[in-house]
Structure formats: C-alpha cells, structure tokens
C-alpha positions in Angstrom: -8.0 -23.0 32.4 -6.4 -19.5 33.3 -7.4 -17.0 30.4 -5.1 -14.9 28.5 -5.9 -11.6 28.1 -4.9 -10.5 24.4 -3.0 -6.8 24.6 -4.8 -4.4 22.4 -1.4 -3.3 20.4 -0.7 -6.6 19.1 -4.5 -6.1 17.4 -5.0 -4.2 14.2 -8.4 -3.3 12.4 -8.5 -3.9 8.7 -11.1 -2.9 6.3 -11.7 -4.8 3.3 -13.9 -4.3 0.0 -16.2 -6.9 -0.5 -17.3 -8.6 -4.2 -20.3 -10.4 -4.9 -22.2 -10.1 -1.8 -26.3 -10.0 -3.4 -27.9 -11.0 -0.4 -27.8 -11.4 4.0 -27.2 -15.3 2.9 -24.1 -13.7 0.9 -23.3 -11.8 3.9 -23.3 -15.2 7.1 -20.9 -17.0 4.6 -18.2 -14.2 4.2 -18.0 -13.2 7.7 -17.4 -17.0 7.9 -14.9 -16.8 5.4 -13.2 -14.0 7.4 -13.5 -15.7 10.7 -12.0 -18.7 9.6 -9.0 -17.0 9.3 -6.1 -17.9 11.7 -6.1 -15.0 14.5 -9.4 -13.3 13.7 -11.1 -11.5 16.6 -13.9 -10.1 15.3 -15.9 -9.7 12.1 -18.1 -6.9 11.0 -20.6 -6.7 7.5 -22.5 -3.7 8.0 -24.8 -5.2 5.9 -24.5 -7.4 2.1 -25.1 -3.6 0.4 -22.1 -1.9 1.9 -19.9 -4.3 -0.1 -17.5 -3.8 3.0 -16.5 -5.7 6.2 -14.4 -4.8 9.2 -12.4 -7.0 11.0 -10.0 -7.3 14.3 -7.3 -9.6 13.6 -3.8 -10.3 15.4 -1.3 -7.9 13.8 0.9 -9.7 10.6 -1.9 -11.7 9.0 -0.8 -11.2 5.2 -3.5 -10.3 3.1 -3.5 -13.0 0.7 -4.8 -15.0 3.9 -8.0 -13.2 3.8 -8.7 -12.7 0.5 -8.0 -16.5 -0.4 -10.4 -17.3 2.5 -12.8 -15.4 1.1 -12.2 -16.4 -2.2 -13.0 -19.7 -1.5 -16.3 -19.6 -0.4 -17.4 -17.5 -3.7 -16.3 -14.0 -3.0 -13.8 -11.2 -3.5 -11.8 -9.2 -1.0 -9.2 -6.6 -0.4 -7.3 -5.4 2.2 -8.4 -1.5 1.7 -6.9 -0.3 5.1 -5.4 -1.6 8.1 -4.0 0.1 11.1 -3.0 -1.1 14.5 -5.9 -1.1 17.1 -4.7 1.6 19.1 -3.5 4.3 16.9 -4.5 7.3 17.4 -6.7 8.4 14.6 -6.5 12.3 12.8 -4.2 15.1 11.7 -0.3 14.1 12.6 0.7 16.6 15.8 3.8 17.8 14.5 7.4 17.6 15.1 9.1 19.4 13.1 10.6 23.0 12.7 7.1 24.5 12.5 7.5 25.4 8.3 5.9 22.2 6.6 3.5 19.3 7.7 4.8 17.8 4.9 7.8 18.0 2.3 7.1 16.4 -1.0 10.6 16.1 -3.0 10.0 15.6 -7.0 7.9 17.8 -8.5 6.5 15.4 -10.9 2.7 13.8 -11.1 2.9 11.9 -8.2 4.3 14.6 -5.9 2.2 17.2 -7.3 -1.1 14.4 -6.0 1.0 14.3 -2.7 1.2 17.8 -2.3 -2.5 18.7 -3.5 -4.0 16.2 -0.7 -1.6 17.6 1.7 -3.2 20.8 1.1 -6.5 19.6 0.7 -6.5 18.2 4.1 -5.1 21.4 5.7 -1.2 20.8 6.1 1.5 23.2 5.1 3.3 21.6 2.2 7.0 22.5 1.1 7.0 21.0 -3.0 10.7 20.5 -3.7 12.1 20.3 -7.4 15.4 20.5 -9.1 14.8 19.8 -12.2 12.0 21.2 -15.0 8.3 21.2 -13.0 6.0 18.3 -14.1 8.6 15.6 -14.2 8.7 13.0 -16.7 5.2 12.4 -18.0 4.5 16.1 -19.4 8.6 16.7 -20.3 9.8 13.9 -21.8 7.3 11.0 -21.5 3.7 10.3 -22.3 2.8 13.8 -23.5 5.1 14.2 -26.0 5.5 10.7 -27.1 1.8 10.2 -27.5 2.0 13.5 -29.8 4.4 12.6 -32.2 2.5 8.6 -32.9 -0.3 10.8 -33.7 1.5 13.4 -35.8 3.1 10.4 -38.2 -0.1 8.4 -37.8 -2.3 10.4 -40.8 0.8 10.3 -43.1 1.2 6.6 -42.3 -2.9 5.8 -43.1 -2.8 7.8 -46.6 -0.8 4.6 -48.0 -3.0 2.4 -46.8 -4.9 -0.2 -49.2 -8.1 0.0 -47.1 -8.7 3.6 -47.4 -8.2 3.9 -51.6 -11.1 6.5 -52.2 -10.4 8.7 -49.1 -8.5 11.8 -49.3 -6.1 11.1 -46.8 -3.5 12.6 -48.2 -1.1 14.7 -46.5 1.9 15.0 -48.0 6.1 14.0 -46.8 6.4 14.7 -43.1 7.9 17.9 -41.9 9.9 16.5 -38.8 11.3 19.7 -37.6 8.0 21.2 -37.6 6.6 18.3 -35.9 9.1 18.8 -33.3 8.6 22.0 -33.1 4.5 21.8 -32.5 5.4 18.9 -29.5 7.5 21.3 -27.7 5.0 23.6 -28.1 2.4 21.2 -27.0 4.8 20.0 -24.0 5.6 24.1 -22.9 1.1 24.6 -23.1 0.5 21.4 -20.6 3.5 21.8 -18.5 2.0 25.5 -17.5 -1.6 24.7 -17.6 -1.7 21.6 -15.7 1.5 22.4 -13.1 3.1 25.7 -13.1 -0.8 27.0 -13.0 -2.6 24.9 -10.7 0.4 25.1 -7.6 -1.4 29.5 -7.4 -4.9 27.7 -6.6 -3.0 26.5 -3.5 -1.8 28.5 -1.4 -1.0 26.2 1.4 2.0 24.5 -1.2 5.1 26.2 -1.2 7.3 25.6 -4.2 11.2 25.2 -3.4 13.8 24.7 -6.4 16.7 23.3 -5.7 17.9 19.8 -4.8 16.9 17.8 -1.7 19.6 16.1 0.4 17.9 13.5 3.7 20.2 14.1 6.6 18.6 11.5 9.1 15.3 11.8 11.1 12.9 13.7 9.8 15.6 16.5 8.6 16.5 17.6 4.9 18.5 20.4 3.2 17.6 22.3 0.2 20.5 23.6 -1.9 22.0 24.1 1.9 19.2 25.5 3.9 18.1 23.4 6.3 14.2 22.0 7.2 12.6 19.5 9.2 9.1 18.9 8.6 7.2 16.0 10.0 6.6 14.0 7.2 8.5 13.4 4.0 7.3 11.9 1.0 10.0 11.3 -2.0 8.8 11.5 -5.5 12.1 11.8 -7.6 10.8 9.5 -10.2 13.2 7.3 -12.8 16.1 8.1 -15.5 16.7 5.6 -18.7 19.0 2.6 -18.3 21.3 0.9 -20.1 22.8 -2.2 -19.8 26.9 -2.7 -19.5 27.8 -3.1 -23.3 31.2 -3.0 -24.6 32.0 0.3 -26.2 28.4 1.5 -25.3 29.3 4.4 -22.9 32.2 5.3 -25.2 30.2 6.2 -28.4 27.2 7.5 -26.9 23.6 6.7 -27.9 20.3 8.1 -27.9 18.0 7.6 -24.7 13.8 7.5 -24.9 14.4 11.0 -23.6 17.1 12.3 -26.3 15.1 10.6 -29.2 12.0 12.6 -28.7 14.2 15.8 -29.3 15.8 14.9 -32.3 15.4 18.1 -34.8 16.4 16.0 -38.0 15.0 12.8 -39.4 17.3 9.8 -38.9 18.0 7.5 -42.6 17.9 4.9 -40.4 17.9 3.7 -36.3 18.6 0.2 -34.1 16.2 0.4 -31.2 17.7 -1.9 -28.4 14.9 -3.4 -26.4 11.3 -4.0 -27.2 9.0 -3.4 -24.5 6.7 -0.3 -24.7 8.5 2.4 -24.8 11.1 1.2 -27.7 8.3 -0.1 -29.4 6.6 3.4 -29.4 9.6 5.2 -30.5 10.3 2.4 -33.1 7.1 2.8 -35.2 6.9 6.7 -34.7 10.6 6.7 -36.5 9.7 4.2 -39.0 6.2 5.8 -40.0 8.2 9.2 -40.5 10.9 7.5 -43.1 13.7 5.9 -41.1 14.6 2.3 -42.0 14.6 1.0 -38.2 15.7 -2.2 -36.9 14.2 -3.2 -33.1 16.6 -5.8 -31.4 15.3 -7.3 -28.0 17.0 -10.1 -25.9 13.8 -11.8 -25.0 11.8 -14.3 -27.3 9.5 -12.0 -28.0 8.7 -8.1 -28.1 6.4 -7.0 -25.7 7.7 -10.3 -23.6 5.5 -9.2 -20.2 2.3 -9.0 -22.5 0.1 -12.3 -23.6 2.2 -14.8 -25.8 -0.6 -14.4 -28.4 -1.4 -10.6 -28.2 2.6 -10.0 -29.0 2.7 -12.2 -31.9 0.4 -10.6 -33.6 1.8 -7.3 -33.0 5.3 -8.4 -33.9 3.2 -9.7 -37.6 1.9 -6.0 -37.9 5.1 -4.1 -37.0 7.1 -6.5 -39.8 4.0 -5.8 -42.3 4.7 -2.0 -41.6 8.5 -2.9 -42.7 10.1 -2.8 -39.1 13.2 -5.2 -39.1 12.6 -7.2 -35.9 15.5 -9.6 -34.3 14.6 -11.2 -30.8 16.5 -13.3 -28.7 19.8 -11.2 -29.8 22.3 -10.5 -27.3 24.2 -7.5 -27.9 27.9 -8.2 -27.3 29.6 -4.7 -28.3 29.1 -0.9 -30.0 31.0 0.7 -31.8 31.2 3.9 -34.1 32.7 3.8 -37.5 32.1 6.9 -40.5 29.2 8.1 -38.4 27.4 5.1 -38.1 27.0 2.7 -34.7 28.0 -0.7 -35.2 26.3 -3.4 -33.2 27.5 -6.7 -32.9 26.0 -9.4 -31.2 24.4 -13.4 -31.4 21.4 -15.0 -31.8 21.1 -18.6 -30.7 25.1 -18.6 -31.1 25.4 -17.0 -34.1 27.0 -13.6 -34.9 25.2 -10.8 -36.1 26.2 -7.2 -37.1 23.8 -4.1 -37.5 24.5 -1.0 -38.5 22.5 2.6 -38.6 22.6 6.3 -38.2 21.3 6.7 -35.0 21.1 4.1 -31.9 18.6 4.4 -29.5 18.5 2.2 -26.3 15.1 1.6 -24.7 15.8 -0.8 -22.1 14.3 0.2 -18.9 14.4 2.9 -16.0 16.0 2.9 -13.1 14.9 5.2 -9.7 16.3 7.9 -8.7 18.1 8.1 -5.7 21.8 8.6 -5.8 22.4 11.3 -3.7 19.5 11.8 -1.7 21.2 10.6 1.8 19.0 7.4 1.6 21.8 5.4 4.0 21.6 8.6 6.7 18.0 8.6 6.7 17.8 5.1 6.8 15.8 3.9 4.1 16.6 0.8 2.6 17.4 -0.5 -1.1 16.2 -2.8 -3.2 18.7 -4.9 -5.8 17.9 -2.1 -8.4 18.2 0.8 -6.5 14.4 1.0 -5.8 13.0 2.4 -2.6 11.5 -0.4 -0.3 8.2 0.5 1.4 5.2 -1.5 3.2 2.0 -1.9 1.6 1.2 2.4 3.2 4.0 3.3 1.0 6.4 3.7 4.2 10.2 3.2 4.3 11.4 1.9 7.3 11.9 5.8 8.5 8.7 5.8 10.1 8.8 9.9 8.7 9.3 9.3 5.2 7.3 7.8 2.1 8.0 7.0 -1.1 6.0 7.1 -4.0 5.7 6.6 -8.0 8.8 5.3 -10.2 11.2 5.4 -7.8 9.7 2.4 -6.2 11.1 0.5 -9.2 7.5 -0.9 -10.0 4.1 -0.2 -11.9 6.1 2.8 -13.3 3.2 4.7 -15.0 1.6 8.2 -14.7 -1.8 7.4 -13.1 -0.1 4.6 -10.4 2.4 7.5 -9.2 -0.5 10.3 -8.8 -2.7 7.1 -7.0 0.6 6.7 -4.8 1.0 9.8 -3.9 -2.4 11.1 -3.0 -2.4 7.6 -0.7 1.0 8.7 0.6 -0.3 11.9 1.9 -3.0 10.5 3.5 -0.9 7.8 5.8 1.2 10.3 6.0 -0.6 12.9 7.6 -3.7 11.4 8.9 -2.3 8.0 9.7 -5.6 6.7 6.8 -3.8 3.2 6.8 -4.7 2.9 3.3 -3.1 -0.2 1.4 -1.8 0.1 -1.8 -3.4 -2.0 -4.4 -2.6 -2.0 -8.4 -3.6 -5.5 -9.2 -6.2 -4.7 -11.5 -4.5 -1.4 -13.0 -4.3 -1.2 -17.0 -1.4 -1.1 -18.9 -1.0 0.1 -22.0 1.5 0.2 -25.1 0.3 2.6 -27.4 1.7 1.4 -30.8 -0.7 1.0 -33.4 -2.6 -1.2 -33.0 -2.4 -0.8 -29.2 -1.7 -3.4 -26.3 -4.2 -2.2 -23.2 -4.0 -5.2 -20.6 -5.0 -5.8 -16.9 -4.7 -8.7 -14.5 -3.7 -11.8 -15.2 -2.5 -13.3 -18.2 -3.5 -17.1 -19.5 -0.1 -18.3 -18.3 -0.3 -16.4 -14.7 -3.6 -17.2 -13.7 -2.8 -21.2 -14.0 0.2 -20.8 -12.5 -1.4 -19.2 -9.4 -3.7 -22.3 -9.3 -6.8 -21.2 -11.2 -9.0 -23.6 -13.2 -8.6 -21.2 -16.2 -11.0 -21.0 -19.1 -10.2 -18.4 -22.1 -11.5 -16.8 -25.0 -10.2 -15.4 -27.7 -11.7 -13.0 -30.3 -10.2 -11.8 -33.3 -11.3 -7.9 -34.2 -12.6 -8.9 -37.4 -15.8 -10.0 -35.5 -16.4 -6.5 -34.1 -18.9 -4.4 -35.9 -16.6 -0.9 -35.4 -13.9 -2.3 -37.2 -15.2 -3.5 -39.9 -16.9 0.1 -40.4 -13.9 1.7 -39.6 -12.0 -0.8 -42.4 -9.6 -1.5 -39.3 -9.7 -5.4 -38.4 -6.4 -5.6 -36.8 -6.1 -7.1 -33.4 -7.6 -9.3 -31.1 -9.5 -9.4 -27.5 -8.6 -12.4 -25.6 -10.4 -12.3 -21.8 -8.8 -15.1 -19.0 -11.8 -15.9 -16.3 -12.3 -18.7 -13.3 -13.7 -21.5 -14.5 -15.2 -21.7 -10.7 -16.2 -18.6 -9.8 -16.7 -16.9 -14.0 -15.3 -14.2 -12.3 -12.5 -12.1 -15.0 -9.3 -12.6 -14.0 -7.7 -10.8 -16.9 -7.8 -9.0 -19.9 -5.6 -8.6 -22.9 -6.5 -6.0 -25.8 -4.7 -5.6 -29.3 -6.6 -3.2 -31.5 -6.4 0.2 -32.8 -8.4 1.9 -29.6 -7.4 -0.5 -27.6 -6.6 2.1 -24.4 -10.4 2.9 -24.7 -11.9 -0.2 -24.2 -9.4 -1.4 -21.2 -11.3 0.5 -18.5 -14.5 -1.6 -18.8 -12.1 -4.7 -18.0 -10.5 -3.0 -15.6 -13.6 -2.4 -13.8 -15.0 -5.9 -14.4 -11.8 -7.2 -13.0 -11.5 -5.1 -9.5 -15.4 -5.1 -8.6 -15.8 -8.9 -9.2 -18.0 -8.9 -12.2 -18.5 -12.4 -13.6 -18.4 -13.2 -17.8 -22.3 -14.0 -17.4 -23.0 -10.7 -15.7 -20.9 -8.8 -18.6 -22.6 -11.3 -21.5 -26.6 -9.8 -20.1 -25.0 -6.3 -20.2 -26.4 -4.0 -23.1 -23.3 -2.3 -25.1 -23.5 0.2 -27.7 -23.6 -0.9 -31.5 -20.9 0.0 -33.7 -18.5 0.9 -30.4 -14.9 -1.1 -30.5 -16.3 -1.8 -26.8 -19.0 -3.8 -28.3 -16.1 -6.4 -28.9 -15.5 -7.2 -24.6 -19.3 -8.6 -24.7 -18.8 -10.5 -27.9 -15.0 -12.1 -26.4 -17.2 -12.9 -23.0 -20.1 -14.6 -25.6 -17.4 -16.5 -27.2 -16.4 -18.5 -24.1 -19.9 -20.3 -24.9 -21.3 -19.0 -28.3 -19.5 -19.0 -32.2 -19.7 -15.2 -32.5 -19.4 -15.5 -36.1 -23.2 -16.8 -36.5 -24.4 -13.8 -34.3 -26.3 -11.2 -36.2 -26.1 -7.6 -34.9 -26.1 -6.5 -31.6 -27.5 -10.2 -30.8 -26.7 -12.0 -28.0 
C-alpha cells in the first residue's frame, strides 16, 4: 500500500491543561483519551505532575472533541494554545510604517492590558482614545455604581429589625453630596490607576482622537495617518434600548445618565431586570424613590438559577420594590413631567407612571464608524465583532477584544482579552480564549455571584446532574452577622463529582465565588472540597457545608463538623 506522506502545514500543535491526573496510571489513560481522537498524530504528558499534554493533530479538530474524549475516561481538559505546526515562533517582524508594533484603539481596561503586555514584551505601542481615559468601568460603570450601593447601604441597615440595639443610625441621605463624593472617587481612580500608570511605560504612546480602519493594516487618527503591524480594537459598549413607541421622542435616562443624577427622583420605572437595572433599582429605592422594575422575561435576573432569582425577586419586594415581569412595553410617553408607560402582561393593559425613566436593557458594541467593512472585519447580528478562539478577526492584522465582542461583557474578561490579544498578536502565543468557568456577579444586596453551569444547562448538555441546595440560615457567619438571607446551591457530575457549577445568593456573595471558580476550572471534585478545612465563622464556610449537603442534613452538624 503506497504511503501518504502528511504535509506539515495541514498539522497544528495544541497544548492543553490537564485535571485530575494523580498518578503515571492517570497519565497511559489520557494520552489514550487524546489519541483516540479522530486525526491525532502524536501525544505528549510530560509526566501526570505537569497537569499538561501536547499533542499533533490535523488542523480544524474542534476542541470540544478533545476535551469530551478526555472527559470520558475521567479527566478534564482544555485547549490552552494551538498554532499551526510550522509557524514560526517569536516577536512579529514588522510591516508597518516603523512607529508602532502595535495600535491599541480604546483606552479602556482591556486596551490599557493590551497595551501594557505590548510594552512588557518590548513593542512600541500607539494607545488610541477619544473619549475620557479608563473607559467604562472607572467612568461610568463598576466604580461608581458599586460606590453609591454602598453609600445608601448603611442608611438602608439602620431600619432594619435585626439590628434594634445597634447605633446604626445615620440620618436622611444627602444625594447631592453622595454624588458629589463618587465623582470624586471616579476623578481619584481614573488618575491613579490610568492617567498615572501609562508614565511607568515609556514604550506606550498615548494618542487622543478618534480612530478610523482604512484597510490592511492602515488607520487614521483625527486624519493623520499610521500603519502599524498589528491592531487590536478595544472600543467597548454604549447602553441600548429597544424600538419603543414614543421612546426616542421623550427621552429617558441610560445606566450611564442615572449615575449622574444631582437630585433625588420621587419616584423611577426601571425597564429591564438583569444586573445592571437591578443595581440601579435598589440604590434608588434605598435612597427614597418609590421605583417600579418592569422586565419582559419571567423572571428578574432571567440568565441566573430559577431558584437563586426567586428569592431575590422575594427580598427586592420585601425592600418595597414594585416588581412586574413578563410585561411588554408597548409605548412612552410624557405628560406634566412624568413618563407614561404603557404596556401588557399576559394580554392585559397596564399603565405606569414616574418621575424619571430609566432603561437598563443591554449594551451594544461599538463600532459605527470605525471602517470595519474597509478593513474587512466581519459582524455579527448585534453589531459585535467576530473573532476565532486567538481573538482574531478575519484581517489577519487586527484583534478585538472586551465588550465589543458582544459577549462576557465584564471588567476582568476584557483586561484577560486583551493581555491574550497582545500576545497572539505580537508573539504569534496561540493562546485560546477560555471564560467557561469565569464568575459573574450582580451586586444587589444580597448578591448573585455565579459560575458555570446552571441546574438546567448542565442536563441539557447531557450530564447526570446531582444538586444541592443550602439555605444561608445554616452558615455560622450569618447567623453572627444576623444576615440569613440567601442561598448556596452547587450543580456537580453525578459521574465524575466533579463541580460543574455554582450559584451564590447572600450578602458577600462576590467573596465566596472565587473558591467555586477555582474548584470549577481545576477539576476539583465535591469529596475533595467536603475533606477541605475552611475557616469558622467565614460566609465561605457555607461552599463546604452546600458540598456536605449533597450527602449529609447540615442542620444536625455541630460546629465546624464535618
């Protein structure tokens, strides 16, 4: 039989991280795993410790292939890098004008990560911004939203039942100095952690203006002309509302507009109930204004665990939150200085009225105007940016990165983006991005923190699911801290006990996340977190009691037993 010799550029090299490899035994049946895989070449383990393996595989395998293969015989995997055999590895040559390795446009989180490793790994880096530096996060997203929950927060707890006997008193909220004390708070952070840290890197050139692709590797700033070799875009996301009937024409506040507003509204409809309407909702109505949260969903939080945003939709209402879901909103108006919202639920009409309207319903990226179509890079159905799993648009010289890739639109994914950018980029790394296992987080009070998959995800993916579900009042912290609100609810493999997901409603709920998270992307099964010590009297104590209470009643438990 006449051989045929396999050409070397239809091979690519992929390096995976490996779960739950203990022993050389472990290592035999994952390279067996690997190899069993459809157009394998070659496998490498450099031994069970390295929690690694290499492999030489026909080019176009998806992932998924390998990590169900290996999944199957006990194990985890993912794809952490894959480049075709014969690319040349190290520092891009360049081909451009001779100014910039690398142009970075958006001067937000993410590009400032993109920028940083650029400069960390020697490149000349042009940073390109037209708007205020630090983009959304430290201007008009996380920083001062997550300031103004905690500035209404004390006020809120000095009325509560559960802390008669503690001076908590603080007296009627001041709203234009609260304002005032988050700008202040937004101008500190913005300068510390942006304006400051681009004079510790010299290699980064900062360019106002706006940024215009003209095809290729070329760009214009504001009409001066550049063509480095690389280009990664960081623009980011604006708010987005949907086409309502008299919406446009009366105008409304944005999540970015209601953060600024100097006077306290009498009262506010929030359209939409995911995170960020939900944040603003319960910061207005813990300051004084009567608010009413509309969502066309079910259920608030609707991408969240059925039972994790039931509850919360019980503690919001107990606050005094009017909350409507499954309302579609049919048409706005403005009448006497009040909106007028009209719409049905399950057919019938509804009318709302307030002082202010605020509508939280989503971002959208942004790329109007940037000369996608010249430099041909391609759109999604929302406007986002499609790229391969480097981050690369189909202009082999350009990236994207962060929000404007329509997906996983938080602070820490874009810096992660962009830092893995700069490396394909530039050093042609072939990392692969991978947020499965990232935590997301809602911070009303109590919070949502959540990662992986929920209940009704992980069986529709196939898994033999088994759950558990632990209410907070079981957790030592919060019944010293008087706080039982909440829930921990943890979704594992009935085969393997690996965690496949985590779901979080309590006060600190965004500080216990991280130990799920971490469970979740290194393989760690429910037994191995049950024989883990935890500290007593921590709110994190209350992941080991949810992983006893897939076998064990918690409640007959005494302290710290397990």
């Amino acid at each position: 039989m006449e051989e045929v010799e396999t050409n070397m550029t239809e091979l690519e090299k992929l390096e995976f991280d490996v779960r739950g490899m203990t022993c050389p035994s472990c290592e035999v049946h994952v390279a067996n795993a690997l190899k069993s895989v459809e157009g394998v070449e070659s496998v490498e383990i450099p031994g069970w410790e390295s929690a690694e393996a290499q492999v030489v595989a026909r080019q176009g395998i998806d992932s998924e292939a390998f990590s169900e293969a290996v999944r199957e015989a006990g194990y985890g995997a993912n794809v952490r890098a894959r480049r075709p055999i014969d690319m040349q590895q190290g520092r891009t040559n360049g081909k451009g004008d001779g100014r910039f390795d690398l142009m970075v446009i958006g001067g937000g989180s993410g590009g400032f990560a993109a920028a940083i490793k650029g400069a960390e790994l020697g490149f000349k880096v042009g940073l390109v911004e037209a708007a205020e530096i630090g983009g959304t996060c430290v201007n008009v997203g996380c920083v001062p939203s997550k300031t103004l929950i905690r500035s209404v927060e004390l006020s809120h707890l000095a009325g509560q039942p559960r802390f008669r006997g503690i001076n908590t008193s603080q007296g009627p909220i001041d709203w234009p100095q609260v304002i005032d004390h988050k700008d202040e708070l937004v101008r500190d952070m913005r300068k510390a952690k942006y304006s400051d840290v681009l004079e510790a890197y010299p290699e980064i050139t900062y360019i106002e203006g706006k940024a215009t692709l003209l095809g290729g590797n070329n760009l214009e700033v504001d009409g001066e002309a550049y063509a480095p070799v690389k280009i990664i875009l960081a623009t980011g996301a604006s708010p987005w509302a949907p086409p309502i009937a008299g919406l446009v024409e009366t105008g409304y506040l944005d999540s970015e507009a209601a953060l600024d507003l100097k006077e306290l509204p009498e009262s506010m409809i929030v359209l939409g109930a995911n995170a960020v309407g939900l944040e603003i909702a319960q910061i207005y109505s813990r300051a004084g204004t009567d608010v009413t949260v509309l969502e066309l969903l079910p259920r608030i939080a609707p991408f969240e665990d059925e039972e994790i945003s039931a509850a919360l939709s019980q503690y919001l209402q107990d606050e005094g939150l009017r909350i409507v879901t499954d309302f579609e909103t049919k048409s706005v108006e403005k009448a006497d200085g009040r909106y007028l919202l009209r719409g049905t639920q399950d057919e019938v009409e509804l009318t709302f009225d307030a002082q202010e309207l605020l509508v939280a319903t989503g971002r959208r990226p942004n790329t109007d105007g940037l000369g996608l179509e010249e430099a041909g890079v391609k759109l999604g159905k929302r406007g986002e940016i499609l790229v391969d799993e480097h981050l690369a648009t189909d202009n082999p010289d350009i990236y994207a990165i962060g929000d404007i890739l329509g997906r996983d639109m938080f602070v820490y994914v874009a810096a992660y983006d962009g830092i893995l950018a700069a490396e394909n980029a530039l050093t042609q790394a072939g990392r692969v991005y991978d947020a499965d296992y990232i935590a997301r987080i809602t911070f009303t009070d109590p919070q949502i923190a959540s990662a992986g998959l929920t209940e009704v995800q992980a069986r529709e993916r196939g898994y033999e699911v088994k759950v558990s579900s632990l209410e907070m009042q079981h957790v030592p912290r919060a019944l010293a801290a008087r706080d039982t609100r909440g829930l921990i609810k943890l979704v594992a493999d009935a085969a393997t006990d690996r965690l496949l997901g985590a779901h979080i409603l309590a006060p600190e709920a965004g500080e216990m996340i991280q130990i799920a998270v971490m469970a979740i992307r290194f393989g760690i099964t429910v037994s191995e977190m049950r024989s883990m010590m935890f500290p007593y009297l921590t709110n994190a104590e209350g992941l080991k009691l949810a992983a006893l209470a897939f076998d064990k009643d918690v409640a007959m438990l005494s302290c710290c037993a397990g």
